[in-house]
Biopython code that builds the backbone (N, CA, C, O; Angstrom):
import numpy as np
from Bio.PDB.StructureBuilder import StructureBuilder

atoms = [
    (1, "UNK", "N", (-135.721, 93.398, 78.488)),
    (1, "UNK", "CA", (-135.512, 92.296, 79.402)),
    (1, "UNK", "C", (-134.490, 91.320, 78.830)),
    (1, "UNK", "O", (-134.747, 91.108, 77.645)),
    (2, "UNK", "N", (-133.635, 90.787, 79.174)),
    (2, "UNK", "CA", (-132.951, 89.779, 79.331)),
    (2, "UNK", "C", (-132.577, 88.470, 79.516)),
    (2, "UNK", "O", (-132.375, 88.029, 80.648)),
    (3, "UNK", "N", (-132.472, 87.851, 78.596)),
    (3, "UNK", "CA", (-132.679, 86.068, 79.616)),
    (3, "UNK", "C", (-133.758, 85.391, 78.832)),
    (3, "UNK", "O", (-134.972, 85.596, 78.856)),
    (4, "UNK", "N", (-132.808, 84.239, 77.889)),
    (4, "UNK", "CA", (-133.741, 83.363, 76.926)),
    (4, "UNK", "C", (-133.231, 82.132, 77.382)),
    (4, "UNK", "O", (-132.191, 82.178, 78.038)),
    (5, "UNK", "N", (-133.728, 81.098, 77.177)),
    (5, "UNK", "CA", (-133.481, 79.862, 76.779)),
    (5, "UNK", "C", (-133.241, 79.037, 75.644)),
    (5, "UNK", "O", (-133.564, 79.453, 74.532)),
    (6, "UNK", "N", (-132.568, 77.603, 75.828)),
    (6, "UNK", "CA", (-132.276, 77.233, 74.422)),
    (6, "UNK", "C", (-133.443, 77.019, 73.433)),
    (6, "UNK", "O", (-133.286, 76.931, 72.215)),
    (7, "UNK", "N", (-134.417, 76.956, 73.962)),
    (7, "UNK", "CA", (-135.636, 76.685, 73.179)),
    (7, "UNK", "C", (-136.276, 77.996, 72.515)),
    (7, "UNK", "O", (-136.525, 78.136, 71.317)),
    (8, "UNK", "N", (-136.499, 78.961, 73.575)),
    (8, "UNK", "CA", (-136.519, 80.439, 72.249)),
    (8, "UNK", "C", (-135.640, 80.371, 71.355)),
    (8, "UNK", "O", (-136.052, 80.333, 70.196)),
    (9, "UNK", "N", (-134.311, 80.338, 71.571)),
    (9, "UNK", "CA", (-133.028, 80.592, 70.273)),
    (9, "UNK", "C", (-133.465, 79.402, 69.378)),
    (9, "UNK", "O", (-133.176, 79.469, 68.184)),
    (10, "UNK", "N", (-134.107, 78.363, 69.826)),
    (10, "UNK", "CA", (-134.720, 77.304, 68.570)),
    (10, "UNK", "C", (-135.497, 77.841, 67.584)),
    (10, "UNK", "O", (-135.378, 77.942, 66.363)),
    (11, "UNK", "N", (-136.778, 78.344, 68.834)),
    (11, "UNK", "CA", (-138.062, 79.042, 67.841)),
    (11, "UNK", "C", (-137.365, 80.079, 66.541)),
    (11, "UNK", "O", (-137.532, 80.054, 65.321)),
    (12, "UNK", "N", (-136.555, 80.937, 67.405)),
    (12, "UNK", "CA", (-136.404, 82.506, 66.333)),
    (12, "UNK", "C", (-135.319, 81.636, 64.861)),
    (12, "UNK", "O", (-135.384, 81.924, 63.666)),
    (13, "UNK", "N", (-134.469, 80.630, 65.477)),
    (13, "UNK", "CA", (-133.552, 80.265, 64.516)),
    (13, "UNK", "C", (-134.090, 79.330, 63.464)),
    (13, "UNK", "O", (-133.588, 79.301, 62.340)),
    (14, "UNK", "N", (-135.479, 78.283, 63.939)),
    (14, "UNK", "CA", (-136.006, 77.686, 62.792)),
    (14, "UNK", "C", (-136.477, 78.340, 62.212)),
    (14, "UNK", "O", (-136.771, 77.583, 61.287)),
    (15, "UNK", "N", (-137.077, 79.811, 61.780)),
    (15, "UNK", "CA", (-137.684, 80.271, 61.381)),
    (15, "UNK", "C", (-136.873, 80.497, 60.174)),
    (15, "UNK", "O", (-137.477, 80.945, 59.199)),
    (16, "UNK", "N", (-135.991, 80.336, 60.099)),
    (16, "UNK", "CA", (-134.430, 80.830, 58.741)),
    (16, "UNK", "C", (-134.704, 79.119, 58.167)),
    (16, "UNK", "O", (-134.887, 78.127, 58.873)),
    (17, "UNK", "N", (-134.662, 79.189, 56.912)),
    (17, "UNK", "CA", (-134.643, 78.042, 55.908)),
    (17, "UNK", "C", (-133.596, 77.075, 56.199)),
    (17, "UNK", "O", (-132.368, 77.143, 56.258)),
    (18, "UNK", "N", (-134.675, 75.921, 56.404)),
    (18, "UNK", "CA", (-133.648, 74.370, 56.581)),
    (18, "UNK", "C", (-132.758, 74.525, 57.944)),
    (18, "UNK", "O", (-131.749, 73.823, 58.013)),
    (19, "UNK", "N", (-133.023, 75.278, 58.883)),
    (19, "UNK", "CA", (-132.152, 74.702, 60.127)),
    (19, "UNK", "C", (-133.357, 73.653, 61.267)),
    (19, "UNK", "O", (-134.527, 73.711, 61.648)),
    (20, "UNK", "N", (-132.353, 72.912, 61.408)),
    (20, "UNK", "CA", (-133.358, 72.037, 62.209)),
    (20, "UNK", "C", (-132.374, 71.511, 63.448)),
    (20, "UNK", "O", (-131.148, 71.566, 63.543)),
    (21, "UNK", "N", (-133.215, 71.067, 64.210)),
    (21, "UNK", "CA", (-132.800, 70.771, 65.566)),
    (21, "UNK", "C", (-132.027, 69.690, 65.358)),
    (21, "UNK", "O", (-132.226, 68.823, 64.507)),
    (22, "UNK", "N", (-131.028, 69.745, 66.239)),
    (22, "UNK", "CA", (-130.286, 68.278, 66.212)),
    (22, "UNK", "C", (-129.641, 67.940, 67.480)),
    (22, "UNK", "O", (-130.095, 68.299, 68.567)),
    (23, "UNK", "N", (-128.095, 66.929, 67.263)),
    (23, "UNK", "CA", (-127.551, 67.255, 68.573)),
    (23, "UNK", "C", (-125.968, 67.546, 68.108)),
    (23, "UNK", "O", (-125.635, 67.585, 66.924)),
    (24, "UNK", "N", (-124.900, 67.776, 69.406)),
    (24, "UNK", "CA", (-123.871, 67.698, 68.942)),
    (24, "UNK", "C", (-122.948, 68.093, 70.292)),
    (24, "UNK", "O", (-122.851, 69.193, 70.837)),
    (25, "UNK", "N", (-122.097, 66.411, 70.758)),
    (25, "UNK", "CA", (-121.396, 66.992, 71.583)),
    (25, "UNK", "C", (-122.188, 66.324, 72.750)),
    (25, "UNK", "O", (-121.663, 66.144, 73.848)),
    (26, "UNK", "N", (-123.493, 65.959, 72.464)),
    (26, "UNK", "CA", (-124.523, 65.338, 73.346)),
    (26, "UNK", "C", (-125.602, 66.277, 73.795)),
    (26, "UNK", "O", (-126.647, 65.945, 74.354)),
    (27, "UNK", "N", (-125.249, 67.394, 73.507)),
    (27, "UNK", "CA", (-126.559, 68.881, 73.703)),
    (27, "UNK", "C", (-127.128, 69.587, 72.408)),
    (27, "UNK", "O", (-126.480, 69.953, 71.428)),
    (28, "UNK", "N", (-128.401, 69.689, 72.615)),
    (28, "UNK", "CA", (-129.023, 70.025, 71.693)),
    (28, "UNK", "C", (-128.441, 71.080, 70.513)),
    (28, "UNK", "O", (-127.840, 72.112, 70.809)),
    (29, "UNK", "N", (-128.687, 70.700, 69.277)),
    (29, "UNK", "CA", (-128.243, 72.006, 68.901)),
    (29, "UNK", "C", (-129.452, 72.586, 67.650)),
    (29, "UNK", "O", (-130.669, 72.437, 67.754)),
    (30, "UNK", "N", (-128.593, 73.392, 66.272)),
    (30, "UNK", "CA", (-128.851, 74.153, 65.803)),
    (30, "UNK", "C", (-128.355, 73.731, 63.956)),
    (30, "UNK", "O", (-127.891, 74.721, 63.389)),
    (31, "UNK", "N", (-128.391, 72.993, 63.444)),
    (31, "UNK", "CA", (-128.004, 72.972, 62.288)),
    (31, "UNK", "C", (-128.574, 72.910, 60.599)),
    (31, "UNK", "O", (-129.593, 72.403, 60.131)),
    (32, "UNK", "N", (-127.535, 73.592, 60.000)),
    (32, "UNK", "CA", (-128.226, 73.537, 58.460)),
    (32, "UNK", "C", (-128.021, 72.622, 57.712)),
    (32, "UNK", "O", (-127.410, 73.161, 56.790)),
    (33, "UNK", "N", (-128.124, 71.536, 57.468)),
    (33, "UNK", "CA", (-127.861, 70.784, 55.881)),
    (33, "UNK", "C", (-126.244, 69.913, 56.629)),
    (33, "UNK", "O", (-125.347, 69.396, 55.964)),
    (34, "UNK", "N", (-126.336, 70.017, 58.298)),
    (34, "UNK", "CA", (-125.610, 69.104, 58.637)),
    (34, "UNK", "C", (-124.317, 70.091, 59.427)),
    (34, "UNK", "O", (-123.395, 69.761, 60.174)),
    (35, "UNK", "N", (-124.641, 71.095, 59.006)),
    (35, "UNK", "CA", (-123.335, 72.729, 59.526)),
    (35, "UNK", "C", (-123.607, 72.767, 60.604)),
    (35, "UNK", "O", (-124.837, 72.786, 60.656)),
    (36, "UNK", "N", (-123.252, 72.788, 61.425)),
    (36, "UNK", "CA", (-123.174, 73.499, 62.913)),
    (36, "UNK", "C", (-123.225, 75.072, 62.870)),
    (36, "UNK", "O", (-122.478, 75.877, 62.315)),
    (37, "UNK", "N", (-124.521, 75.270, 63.752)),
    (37, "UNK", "CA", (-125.154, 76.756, 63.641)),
    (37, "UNK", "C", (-124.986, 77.270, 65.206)),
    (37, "UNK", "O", (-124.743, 78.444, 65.487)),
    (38, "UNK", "N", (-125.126, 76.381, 66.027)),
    (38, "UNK", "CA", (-125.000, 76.675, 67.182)),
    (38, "UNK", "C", (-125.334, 75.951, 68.362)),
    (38, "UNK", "O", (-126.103, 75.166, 67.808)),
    (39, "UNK", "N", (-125.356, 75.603, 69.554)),
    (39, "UNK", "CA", (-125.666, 74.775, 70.088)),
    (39, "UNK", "C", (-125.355, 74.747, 71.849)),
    (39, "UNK", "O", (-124.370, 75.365, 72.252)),
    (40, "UNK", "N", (-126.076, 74.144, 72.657)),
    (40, "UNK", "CA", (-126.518, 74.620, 73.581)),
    (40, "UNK", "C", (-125.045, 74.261, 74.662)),
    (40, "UNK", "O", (-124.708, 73.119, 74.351)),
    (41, "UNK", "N", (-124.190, 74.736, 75.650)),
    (41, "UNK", "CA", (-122.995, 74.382, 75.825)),
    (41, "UNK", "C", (-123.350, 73.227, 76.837)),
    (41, "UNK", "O", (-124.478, 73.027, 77.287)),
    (42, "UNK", "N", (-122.154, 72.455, 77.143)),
    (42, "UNK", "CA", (-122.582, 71.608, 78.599)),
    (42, "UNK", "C", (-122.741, 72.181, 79.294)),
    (42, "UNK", "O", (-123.257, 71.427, 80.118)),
    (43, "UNK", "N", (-122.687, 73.605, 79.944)),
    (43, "UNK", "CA", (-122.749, 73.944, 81.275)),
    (43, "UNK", "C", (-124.557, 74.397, 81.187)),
    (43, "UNK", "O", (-125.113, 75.198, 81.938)),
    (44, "UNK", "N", (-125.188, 73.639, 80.078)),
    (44, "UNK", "CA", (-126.575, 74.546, 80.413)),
    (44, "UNK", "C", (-126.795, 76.282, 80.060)),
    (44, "UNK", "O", (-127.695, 76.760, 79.369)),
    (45, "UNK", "N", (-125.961, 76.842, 80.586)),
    (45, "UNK", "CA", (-125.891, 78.044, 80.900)),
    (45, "UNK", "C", (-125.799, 78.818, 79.430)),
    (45, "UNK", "O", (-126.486, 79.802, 79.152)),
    (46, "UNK", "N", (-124.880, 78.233, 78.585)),
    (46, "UNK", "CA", (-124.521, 79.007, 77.778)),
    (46, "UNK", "C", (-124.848, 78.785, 76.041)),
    (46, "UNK", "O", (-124.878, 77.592, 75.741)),
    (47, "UNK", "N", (-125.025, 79.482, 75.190)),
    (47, "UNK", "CA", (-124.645, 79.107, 74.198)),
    (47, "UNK", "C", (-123.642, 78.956, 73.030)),
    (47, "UNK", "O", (-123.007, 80.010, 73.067)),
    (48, "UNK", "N", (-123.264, 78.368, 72.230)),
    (48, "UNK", "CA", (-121.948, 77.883, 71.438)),
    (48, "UNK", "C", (-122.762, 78.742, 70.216)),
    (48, "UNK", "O", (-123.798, 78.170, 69.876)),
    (49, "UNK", "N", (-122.523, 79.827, 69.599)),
    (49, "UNK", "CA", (-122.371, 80.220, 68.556)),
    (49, "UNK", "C", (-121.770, 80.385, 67.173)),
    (49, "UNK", "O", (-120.725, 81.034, 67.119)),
    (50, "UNK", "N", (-122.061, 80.100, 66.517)),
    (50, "UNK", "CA", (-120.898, 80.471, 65.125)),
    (50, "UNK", "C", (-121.140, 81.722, 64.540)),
    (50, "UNK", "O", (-122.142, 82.260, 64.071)),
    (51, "UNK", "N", (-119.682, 82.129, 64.722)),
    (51, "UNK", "CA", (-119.232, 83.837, 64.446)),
    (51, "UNK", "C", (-118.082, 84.241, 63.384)),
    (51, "UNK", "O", (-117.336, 83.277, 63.209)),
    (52, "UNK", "N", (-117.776, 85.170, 62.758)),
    (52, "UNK", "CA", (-117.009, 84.955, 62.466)),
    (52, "UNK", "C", (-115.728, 86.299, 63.600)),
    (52, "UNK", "O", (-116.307, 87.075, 64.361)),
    (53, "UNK", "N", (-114.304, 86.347, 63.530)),
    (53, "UNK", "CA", (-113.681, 86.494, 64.471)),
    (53, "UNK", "C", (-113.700, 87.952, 64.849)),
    (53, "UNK", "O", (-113.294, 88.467, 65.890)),
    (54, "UNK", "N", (-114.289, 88.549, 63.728)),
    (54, "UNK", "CA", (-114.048, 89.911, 63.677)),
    (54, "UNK", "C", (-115.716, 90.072, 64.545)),
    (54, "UNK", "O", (-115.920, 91.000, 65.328)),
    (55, "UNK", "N", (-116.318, 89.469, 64.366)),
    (55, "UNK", "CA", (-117.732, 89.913, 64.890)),
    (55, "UNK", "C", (-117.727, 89.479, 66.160)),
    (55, "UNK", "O", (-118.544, 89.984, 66.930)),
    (56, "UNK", "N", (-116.885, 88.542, 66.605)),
    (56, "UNK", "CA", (-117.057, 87.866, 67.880)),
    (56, "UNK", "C", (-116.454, 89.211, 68.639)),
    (56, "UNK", "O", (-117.241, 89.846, 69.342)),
    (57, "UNK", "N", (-114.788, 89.762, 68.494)),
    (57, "UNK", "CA", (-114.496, 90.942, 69.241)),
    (57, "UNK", "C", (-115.361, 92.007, 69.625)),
    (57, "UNK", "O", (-115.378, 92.465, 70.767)),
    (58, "UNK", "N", (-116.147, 92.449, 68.601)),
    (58, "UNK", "CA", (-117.265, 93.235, 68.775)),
    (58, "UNK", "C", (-118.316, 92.990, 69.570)),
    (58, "UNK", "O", (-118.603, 93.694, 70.538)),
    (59, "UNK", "N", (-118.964, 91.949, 69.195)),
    (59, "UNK", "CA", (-119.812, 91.510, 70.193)),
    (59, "UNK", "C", (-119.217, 91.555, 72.083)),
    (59, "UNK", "O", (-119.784, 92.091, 73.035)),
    (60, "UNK", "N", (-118.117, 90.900, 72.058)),
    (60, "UNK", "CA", (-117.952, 90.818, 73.457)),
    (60, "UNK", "C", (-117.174, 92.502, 74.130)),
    (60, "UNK", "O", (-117.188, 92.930, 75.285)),
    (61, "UNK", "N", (-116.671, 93.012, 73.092)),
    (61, "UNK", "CA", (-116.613, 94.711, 73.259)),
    (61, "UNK", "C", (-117.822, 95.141, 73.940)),
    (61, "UNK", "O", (-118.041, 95.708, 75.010)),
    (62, "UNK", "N", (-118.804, 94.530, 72.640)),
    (62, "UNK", "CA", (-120.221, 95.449, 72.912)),
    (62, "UNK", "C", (-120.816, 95.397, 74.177)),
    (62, "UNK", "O", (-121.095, 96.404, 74.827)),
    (63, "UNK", "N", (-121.071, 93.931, 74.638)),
    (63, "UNK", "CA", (-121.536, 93.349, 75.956)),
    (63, "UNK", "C", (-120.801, 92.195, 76.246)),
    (63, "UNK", "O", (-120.987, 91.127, 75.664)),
    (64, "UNK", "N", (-119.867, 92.398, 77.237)),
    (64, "UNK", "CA", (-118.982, 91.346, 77.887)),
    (64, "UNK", "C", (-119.860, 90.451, 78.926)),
    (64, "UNK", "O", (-119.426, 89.458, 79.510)),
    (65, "UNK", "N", (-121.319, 91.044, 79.064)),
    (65, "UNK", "CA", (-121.875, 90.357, 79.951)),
    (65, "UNK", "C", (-122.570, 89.205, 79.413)),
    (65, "UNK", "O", (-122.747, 88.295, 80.223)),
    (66, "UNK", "N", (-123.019, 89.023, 78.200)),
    (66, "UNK", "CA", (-123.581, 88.382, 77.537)),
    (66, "UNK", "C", (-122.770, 87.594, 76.602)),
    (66, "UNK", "O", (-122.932, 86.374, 76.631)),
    (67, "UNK", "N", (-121.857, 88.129, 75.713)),
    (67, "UNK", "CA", (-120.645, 87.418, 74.954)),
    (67, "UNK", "C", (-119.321, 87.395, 75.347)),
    (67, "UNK", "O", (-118.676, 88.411, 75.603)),
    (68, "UNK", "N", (-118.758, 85.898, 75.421)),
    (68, "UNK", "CA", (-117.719, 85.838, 76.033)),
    (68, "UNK", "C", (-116.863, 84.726, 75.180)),
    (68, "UNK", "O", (-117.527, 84.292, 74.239)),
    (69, "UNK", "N", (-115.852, 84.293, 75.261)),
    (69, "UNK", "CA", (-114.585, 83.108, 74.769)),
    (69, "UNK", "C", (-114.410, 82.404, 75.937)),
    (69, "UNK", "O", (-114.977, 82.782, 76.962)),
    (70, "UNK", "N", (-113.732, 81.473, 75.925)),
    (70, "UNK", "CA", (-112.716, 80.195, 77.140)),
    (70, "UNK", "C", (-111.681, 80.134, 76.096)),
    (70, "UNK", "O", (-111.841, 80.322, 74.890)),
    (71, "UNK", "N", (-110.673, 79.864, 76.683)),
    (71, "UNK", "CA", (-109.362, 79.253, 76.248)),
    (71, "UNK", "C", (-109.962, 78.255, 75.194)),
    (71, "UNK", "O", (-109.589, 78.653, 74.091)),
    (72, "UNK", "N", (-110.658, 77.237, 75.078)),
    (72, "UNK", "CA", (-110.905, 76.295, 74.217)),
    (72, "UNK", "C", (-111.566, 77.122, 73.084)),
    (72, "UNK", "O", (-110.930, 76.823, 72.074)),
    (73, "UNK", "N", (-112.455, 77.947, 72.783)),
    (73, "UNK", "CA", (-112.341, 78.403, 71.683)),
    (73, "UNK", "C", (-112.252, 79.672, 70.935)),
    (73, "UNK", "O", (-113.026, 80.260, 70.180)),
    (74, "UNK", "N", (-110.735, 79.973, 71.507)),
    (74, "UNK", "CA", (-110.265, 81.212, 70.841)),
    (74, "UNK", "C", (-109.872, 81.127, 69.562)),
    (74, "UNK", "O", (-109.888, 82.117, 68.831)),
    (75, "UNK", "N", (-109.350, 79.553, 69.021)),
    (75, "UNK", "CA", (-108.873, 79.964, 68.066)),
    (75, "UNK", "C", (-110.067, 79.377, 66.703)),
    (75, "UNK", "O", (-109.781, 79.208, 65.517)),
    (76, "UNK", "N", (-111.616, 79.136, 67.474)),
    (76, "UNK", "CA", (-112.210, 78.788, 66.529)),
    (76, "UNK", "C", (-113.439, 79.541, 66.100)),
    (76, "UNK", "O", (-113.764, 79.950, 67.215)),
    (77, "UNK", "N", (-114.385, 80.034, 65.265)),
    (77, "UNK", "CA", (-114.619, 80.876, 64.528)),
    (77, "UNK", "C", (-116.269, 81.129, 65.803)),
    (77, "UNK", "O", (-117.251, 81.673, 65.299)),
    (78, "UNK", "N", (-116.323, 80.827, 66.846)),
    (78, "UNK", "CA", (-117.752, 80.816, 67.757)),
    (78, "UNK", "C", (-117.238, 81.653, 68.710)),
    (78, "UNK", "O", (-116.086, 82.086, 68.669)),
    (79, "UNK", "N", (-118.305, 81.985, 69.855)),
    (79, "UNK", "CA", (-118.563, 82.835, 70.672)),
    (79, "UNK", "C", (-119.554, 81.912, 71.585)),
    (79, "UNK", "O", (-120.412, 81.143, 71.154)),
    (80, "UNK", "N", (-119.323, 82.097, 72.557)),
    (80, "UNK", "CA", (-119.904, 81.385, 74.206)),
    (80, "UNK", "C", (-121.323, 82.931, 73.869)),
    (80, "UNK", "O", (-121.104, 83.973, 73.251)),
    (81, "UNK", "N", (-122.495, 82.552, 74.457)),
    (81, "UNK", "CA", (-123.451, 83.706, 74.680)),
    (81, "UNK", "C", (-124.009, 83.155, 75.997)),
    (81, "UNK", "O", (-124.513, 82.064, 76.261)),
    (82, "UNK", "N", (-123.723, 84.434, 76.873)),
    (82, "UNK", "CA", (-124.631, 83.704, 78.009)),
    (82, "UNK", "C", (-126.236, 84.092, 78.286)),
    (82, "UNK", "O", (-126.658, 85.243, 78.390)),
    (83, "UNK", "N", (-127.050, 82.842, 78.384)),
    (83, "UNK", "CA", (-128.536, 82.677, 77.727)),
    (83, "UNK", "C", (-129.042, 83.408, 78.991)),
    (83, "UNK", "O", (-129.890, 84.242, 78.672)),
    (84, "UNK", "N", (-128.820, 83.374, 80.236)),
    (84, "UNK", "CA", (-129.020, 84.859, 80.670)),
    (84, "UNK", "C", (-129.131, 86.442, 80.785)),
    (84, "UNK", "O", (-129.907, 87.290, 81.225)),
    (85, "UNK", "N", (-127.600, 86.326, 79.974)),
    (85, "UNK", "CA", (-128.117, 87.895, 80.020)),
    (85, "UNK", "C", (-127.876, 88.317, 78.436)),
    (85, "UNK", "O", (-127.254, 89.346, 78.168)),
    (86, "UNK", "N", (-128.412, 87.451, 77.406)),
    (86, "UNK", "CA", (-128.516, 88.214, 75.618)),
    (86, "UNK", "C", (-130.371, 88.609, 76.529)),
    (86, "UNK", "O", (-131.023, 88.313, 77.530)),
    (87, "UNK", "N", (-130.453, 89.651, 74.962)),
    (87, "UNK", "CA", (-131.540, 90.675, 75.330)),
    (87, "UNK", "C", (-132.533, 89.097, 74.028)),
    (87, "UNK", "O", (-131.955, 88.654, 73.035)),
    (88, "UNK", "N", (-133.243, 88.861, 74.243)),
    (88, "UNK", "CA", (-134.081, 88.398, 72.861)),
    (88, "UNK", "C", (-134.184, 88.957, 72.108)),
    (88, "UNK", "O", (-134.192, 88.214, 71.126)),
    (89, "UNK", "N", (-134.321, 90.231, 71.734)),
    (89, "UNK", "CA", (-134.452, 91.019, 70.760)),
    (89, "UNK", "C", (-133.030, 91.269, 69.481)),
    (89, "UNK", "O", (-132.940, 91.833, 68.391)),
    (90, "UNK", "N", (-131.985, 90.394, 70.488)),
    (90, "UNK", "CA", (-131.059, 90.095, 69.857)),
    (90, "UNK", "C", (-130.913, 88.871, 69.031)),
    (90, "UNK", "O", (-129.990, 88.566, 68.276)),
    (91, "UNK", "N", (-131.632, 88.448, 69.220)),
    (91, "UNK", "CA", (-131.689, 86.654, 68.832)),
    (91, "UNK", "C", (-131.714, 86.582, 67.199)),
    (91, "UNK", "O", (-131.035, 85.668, 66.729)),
    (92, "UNK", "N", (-132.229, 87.206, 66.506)),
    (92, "UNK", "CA", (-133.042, 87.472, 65.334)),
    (92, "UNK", "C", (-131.926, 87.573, 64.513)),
    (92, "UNK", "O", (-131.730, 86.547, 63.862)),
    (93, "UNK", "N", (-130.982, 88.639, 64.293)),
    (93, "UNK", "CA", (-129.949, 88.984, 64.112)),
    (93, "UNK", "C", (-128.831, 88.058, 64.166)),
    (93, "UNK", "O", (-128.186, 87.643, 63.203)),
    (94, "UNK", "N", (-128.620, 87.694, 65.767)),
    (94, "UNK", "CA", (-127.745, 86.630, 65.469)),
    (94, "UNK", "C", (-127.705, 85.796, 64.867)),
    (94, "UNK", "O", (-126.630, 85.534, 64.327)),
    (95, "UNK", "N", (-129.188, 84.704, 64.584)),
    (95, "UNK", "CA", (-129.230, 83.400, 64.507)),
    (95, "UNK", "C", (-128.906, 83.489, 62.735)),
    (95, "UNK", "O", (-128.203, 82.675, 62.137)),
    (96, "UNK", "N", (-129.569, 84.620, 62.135)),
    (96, "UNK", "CA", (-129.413, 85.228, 61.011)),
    (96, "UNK", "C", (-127.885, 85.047, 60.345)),
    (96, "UNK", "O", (-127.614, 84.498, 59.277)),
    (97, "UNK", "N", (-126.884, 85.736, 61.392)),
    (97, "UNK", "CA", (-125.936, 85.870, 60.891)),
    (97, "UNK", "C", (-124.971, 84.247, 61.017)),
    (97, "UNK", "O", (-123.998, 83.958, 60.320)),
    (98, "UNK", "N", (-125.526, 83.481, 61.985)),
    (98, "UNK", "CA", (-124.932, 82.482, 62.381)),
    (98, "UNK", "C", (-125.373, 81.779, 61.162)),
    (98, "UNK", "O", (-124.432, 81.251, 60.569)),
    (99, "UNK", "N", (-126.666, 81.599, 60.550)),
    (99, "UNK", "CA", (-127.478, 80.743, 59.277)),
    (99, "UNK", "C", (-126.661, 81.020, 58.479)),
    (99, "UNK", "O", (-126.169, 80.071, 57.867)),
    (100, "UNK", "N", (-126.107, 82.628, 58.105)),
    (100, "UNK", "CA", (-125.009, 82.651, 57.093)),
    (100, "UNK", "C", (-123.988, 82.085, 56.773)),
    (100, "UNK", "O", (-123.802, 81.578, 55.667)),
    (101, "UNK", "N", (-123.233, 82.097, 57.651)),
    (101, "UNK", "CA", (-121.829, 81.442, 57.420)),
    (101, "UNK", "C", (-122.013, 79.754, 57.495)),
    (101, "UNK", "O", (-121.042, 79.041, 57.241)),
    (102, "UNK", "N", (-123.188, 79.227, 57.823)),
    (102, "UNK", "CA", (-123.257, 77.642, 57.208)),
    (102, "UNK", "C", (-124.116, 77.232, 56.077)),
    (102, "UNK", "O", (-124.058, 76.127, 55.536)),
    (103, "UNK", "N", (-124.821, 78.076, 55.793)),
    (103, "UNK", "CA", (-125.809, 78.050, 54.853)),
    (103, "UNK", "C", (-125.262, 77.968, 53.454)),
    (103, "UNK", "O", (-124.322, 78.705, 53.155)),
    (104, "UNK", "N", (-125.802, 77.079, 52.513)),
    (104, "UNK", "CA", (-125.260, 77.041, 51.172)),
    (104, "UNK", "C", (-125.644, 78.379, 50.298)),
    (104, "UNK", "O", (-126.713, 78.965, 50.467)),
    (105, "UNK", "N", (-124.752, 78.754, 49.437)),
    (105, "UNK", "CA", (-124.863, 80.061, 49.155)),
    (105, "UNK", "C", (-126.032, 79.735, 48.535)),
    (105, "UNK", "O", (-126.981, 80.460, 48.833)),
    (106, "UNK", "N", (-126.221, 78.942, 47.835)),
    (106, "UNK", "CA", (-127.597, 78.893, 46.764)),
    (106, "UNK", "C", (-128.866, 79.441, 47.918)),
    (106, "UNK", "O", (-129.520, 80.482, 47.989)),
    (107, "UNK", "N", (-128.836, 78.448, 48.568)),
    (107, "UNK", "CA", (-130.176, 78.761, 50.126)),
    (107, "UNK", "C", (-129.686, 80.170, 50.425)),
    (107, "UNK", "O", (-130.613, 80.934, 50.692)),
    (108, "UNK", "N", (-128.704, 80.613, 50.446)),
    (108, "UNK", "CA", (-128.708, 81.999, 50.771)),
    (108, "UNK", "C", (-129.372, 83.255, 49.758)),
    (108, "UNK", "O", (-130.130, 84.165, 50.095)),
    (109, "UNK", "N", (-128.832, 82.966, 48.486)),
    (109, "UNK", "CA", (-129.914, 83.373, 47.370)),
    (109, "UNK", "C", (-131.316, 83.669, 47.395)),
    (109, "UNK", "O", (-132.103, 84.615, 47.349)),
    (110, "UNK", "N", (-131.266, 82.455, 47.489)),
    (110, "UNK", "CA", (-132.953, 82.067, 47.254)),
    (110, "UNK", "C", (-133.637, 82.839, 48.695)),
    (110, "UNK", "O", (-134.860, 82.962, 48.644)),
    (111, "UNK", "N", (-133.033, 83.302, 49.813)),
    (111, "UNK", "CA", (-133.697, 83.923, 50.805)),
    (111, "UNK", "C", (-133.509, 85.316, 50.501)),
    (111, "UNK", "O", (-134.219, 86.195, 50.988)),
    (112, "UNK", "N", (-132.771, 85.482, 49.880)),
    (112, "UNK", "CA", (-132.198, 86.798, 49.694)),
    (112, "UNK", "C", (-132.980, 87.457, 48.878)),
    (112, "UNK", "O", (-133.087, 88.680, 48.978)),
    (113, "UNK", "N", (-133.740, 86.643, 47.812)),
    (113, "UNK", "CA", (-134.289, 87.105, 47.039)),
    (113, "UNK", "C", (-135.593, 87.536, 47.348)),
    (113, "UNK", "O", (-136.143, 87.046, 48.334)),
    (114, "UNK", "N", (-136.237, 88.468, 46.587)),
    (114, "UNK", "CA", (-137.123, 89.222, 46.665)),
    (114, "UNK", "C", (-138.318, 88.393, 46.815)),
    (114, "UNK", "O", (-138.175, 87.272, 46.328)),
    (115, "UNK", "N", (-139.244, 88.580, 47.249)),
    (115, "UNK", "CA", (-140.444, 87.693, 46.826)),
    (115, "UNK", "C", (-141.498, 87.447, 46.038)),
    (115, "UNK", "O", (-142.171, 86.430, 46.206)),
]
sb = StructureBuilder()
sb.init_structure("model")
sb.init_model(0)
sb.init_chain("A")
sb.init_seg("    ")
for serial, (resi, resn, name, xyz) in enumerate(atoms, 1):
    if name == "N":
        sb.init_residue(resn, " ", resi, " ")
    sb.init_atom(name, np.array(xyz, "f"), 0.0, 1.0, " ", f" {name:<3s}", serial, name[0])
structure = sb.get_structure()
């Protein structure tokens, strides 16, 4: 099934060390230690991801229905997701990979590590 809201992508993404809710832009978002992780777009509809560029092509290769760009941010390292049609089962993964690239490497360590 298909079709989350910004508040699931909250649940699955607090679950990753030190991201906490915030805002940015005036819509809710997603951040680590002050990084921008992701965040909910003005149109409601969508979400603002952080990707990096090579993963964003892929992604919207993979499913153009769900990941997409605008002119405004092609040349910056995110991906538009539309909160309709990502699968949830995708969420996990993403929010994962999105925690990466803002996350301090040390916090990345320390998750990384074994238990």
């Amino acid at each position: 099934m298909s079709g989350v809201t910004f508040q699931t992508v909250a649940a699955v993404a607090c679950k990753l060390p030190e991201v906490e809710i915030s805002k940015s832009y005036g819509t809710p978002a997603l951040k680590v230690r002050g990084k921008l992780m992701a965040r909910q777009h003005q149109d409601g509809e969508s979400l603002v991801l952080r990707t990096e560029l090579l993963d964003r092509q892929i992604l919207m290769q993979a499913d153009p229905e769900a990941f997409y760009i605008t002119e405004h941010y092609q040349n910056y390292p995110l991906v538009l997701v539309r909160l309709s049609k990502v699968s949830r089962a995708a969420l996990p993964d993403l929010m994962e990979r999105a925690w990466r690239l803002v996350a301090p490497k040390t916090l990345i360590a320390k998750f990384d590590a074994p238990a």
